[in-house]
N, C-alpha and C positions, 0 to 999 in steps of 0.2 A: 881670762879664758875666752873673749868673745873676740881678741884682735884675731884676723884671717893672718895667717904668714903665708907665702908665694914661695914653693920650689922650683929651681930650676935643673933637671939633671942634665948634666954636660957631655957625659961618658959612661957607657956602659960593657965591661968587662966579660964577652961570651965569646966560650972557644968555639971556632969554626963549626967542628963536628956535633958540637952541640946544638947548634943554629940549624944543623941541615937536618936533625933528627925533628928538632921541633918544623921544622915546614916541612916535612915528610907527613910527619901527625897532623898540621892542620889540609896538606891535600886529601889523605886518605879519609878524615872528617868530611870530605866536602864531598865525596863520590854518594853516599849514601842520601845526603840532602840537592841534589842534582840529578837523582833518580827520583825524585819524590817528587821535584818540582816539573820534573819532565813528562812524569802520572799526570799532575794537576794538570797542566798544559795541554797536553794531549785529553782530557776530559771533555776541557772549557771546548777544547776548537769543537771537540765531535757533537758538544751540544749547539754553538752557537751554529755547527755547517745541518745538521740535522734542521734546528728551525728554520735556517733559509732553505732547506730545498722543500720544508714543508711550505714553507711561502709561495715558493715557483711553483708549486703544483697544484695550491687555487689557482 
């Protein structure tokens, strides 16, 4: 039970329309974590531009 065996898969069997449904599902995943990160983003800038203009105005 302790030898590691190695697979290799060579071929894998997916009908077109099946393939275009699953990257339909992983775009439409991605719009909600791309508004999130675009929150964050837009957070970090307005802290980091806030303490530079508090800098420029000593």
């Amino acid at each position: 039970m302790s030898e590691k065996q190695q697979v290799v898969v060579t071929d894998i069997q997916i009908p077109f329309l099946s393939m275009v449904a699953l990257m339909v599902k992983g775009v439409l995943a991605s719009i909600p974590a791309m508004i999130i990160v675009t929150i964050l983003g837009a957070l970090f800038m307005a802290v980091i531009g806030s303490m530079n203009m508090g800098m420029m105005m000593n």
